[in-house]
C-alpha positions in Angstrom: 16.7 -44.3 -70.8 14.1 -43.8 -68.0 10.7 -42.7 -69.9 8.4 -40.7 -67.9 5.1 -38.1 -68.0 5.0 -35.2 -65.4 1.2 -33.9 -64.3 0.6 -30.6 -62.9 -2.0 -27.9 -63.5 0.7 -25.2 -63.3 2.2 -24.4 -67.0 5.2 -22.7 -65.8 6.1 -25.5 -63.5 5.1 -28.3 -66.3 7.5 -26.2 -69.0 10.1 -25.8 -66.8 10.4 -29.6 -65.6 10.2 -30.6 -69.4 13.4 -28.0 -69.8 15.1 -29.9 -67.0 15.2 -33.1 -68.2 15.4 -32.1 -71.9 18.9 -31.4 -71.0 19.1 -34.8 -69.2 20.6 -37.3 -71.7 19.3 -40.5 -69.6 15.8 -38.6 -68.9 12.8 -38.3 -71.8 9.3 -36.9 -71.3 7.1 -38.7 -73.0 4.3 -36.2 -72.5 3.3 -33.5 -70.4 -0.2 -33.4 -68.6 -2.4 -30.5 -67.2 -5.4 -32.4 -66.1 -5.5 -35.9 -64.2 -7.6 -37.6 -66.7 -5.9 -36.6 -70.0 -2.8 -38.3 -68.3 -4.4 -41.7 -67.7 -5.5 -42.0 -70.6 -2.3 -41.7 -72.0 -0.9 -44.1 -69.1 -3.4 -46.9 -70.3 -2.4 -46.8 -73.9 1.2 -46.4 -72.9 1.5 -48.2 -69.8 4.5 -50.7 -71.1 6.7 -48.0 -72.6 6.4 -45.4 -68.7 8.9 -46.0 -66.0 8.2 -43.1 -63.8 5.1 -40.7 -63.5 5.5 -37.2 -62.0 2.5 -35.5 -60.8 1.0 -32.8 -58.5 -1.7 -33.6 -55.8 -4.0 -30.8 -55.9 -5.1 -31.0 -59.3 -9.1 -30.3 -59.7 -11.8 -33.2 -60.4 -9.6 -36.0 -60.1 -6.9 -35.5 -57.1 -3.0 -36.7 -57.4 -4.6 -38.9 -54.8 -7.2 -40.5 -57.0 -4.9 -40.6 -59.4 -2.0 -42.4 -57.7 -4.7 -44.7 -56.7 -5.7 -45.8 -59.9 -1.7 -46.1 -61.3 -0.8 -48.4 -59.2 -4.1 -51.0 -58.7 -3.8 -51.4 -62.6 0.1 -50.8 -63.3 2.5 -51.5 -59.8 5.3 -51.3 -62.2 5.2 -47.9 -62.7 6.9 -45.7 -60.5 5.2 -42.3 -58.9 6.7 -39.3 -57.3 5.1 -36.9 -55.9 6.3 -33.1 -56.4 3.9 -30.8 -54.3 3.6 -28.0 -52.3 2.2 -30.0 -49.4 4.5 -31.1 -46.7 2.5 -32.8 -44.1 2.9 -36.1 -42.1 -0.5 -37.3 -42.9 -0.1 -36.7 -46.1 2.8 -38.1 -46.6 1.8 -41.4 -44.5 -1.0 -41.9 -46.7 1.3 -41.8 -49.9 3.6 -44.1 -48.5 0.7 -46.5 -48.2 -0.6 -46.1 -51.1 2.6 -47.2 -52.5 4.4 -44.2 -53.7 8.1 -44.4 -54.4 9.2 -40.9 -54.0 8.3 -37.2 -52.9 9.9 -34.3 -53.1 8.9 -30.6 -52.5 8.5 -27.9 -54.9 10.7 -25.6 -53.1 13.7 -28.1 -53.6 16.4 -28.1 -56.9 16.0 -29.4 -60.0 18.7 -31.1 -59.4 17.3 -33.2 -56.7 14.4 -33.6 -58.9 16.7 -35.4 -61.3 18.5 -37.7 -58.4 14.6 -38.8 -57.0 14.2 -39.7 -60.6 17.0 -41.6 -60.7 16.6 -43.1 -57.1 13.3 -43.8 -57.7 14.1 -45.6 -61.2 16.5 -47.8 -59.3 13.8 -49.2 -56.9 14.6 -46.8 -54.3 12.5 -44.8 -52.6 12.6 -41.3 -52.0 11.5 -39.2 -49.5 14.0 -36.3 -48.6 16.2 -36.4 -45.8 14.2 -34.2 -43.8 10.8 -36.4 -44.2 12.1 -39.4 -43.7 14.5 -37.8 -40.1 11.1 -35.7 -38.5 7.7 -36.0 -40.0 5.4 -33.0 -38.2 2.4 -33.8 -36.3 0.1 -31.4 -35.8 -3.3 -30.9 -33.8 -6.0 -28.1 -34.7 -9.6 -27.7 -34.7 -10.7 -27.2 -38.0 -14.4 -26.3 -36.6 -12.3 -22.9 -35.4 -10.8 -22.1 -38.5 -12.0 -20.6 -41.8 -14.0 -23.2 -44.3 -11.9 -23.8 -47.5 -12.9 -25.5 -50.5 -9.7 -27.3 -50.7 -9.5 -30.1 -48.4 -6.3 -30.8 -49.0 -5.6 -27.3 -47.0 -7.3 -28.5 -44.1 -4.4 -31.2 -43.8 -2.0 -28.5 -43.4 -4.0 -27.2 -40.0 -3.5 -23.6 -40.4 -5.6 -21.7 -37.6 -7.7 -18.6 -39.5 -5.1 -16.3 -38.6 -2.0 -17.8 -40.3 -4.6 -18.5 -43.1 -5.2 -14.4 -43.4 -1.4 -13.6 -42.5 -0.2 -16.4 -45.8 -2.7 -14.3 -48.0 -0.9 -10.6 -47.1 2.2 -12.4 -47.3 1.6 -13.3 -51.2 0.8 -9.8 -51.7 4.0 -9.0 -50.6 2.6 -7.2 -47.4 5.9 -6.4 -44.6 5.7 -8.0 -41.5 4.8 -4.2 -40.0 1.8 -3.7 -42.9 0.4 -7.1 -42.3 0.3 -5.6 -38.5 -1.5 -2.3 -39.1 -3.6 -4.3 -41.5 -4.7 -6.9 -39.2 -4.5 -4.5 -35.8 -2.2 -7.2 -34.2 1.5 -6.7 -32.6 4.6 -6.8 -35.5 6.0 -9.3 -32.8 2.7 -11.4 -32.8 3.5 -11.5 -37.1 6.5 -12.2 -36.4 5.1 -15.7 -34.6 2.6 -16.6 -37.0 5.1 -16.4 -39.6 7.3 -18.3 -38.5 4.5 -21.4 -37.5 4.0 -21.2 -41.3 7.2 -21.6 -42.1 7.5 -24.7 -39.7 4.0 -26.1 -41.0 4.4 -25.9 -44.4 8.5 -25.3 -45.0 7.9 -22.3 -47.5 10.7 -20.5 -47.5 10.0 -17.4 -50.1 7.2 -15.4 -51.0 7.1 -17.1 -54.5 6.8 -20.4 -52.2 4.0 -19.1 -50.4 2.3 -17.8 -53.2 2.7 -21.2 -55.2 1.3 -23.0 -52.2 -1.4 -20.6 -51.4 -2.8 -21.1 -55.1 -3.0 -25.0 -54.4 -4.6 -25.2 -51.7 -7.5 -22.4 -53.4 -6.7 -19.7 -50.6 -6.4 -17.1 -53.2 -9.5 -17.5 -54.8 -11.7 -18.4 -51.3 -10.5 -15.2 -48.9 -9.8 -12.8 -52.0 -13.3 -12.8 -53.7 
C-alpha cells in the first residue's frame, strides 16, 4: 500500500485527486492539505507512516518550494511529486536539485498521475517524456513587462502582451474579440497565442484559466 498526502490550495483539484486514488486499491490518502503548513505538521507527526507527498508549488505564505525544502532536509525518505501548472526549465532544474522524485503537469491524466505515483514509489523518478526529451529556455526582460505579485509568474517570461492576451483568453474572449479589444491584427493573436501555448503547454481554456489563477494574474490585471 503506498500511503501518501496531496497539497494544493485548489478544492476541486484536492477532491478530485482524493476520488482518483480512492478507487486505487494499492493507493490511500492519508490526508488532504489546503495550506503548506497544516501539511507539515501532519508530515512531522506522521513522517514514518508517508511514502509519497503530492503538492502544488504556488501555494501562498509558505511555497511548494519552501516546502519541498523542508521534506526532504528532515525526511529524504519520503518521496515528492510535483503536480503544477508551471512548466518551465528553470523550474524544473531547481526541483531536480532540490531532490524531487517526480513532476507532472496538471493538464495530464489521472491516469498518469497514478503511474508517477507508482514510478515514483519504486525509486524512479519521474519527469514526463516531454521534460526529460526538451526542457525550454527562455530569455525576456522582466524590467519590460508588467509587475506581478507572483514571482513564480515571472519564471514563465511572459512579455505584457501575452500576459493581457492569457487574461481575455480566460474570459473566453475569440481570437477576433481579443483583437478589436486590444486594437492589434487577429494574425498578430493568432502569434501570441500560440507562444503561450509553447511557454506554458496549456492546451484549453480551463488550462489557462487554472494557470492564470496560480500565478495571481486574475486578481493583479483584473482589479
Amino acid at each position: 500500500m503506498i500511503n501518501l498526502i496531496i497539497i494544493d490550495d485548489h478544492e476541486m483539484f484536492l477532491d478530485g485527486l482524493e476520488k482518483l486514488f480512492e478507487s486505487h486499491q494499492s493507493i490511500c490518502v492519508n490526508k488532504k492539505f489546503s495550506k503548506p503548513d497544516m501539511a507539515l505538521s501532519y508530515i512531522n507527526g506522521n513522517y514514518n507512516s508517508l511514502d509519497v507527498v503530492i503538492t502544488d508549488l504556488n501555494m501562498g505564505k509558505m511555497t511548494g518550494m519552501s516546502l519541498i525544502k523542508k521534506i526532504k532536509k528532515k525526511y529524504p525518505h519520503i518521496k515528492i511529486i510535483v503536480c503544477s501548472m508551471y512548466y518551465n526549465h528553470q523550474i524544473i532544474d531547481d526541483l531536480r536539485i532540490m531532490g524531487v522524485d517526480g513532476f507532472i503537469h496538471k493538464s495530464f491524466s489521472y491516469k498518469k498521475m497514478i503511474k508517477t505515483v507508482e514510478n515514483v514509489r519504486n525509486g524512479q523518478q519521474y519527469f514526463t517524456p516531454r521534460l526529460s526529451k526538451k526542457l525550454l529556455n527562455y530569455d525576456f526582460d522582466w524590467n519590460e513587462s508588467i509587475k506581478l505579485k507572483d514571482n513564480f509568474a515571472k519564471k514563465y517570461y511572459l512579455s505584457k502582451r501575452e500576459l493581457e492576451i492569457l487574461l481575455l483568453i480566460t474570459q473566453n474572449y475569440t481570437s477576433k474579440q481579443i483583437a478589436e479589444k486590444l486594437y492589434i491584427s487577429p494574425n498578430t493573436v493568432s502569434s501570441h497565442r500560440k507562444n503561450l501555448i509553447r511557454k506554458t503547454h496549456c492546451k484549453t481554456n480551463i488550462d489557462f484559466y487554472l494557470l492564470a489563477m496560480e500565478v495571481g494574474l486574475i486578481k493583479v490585471l483584473a482589479n
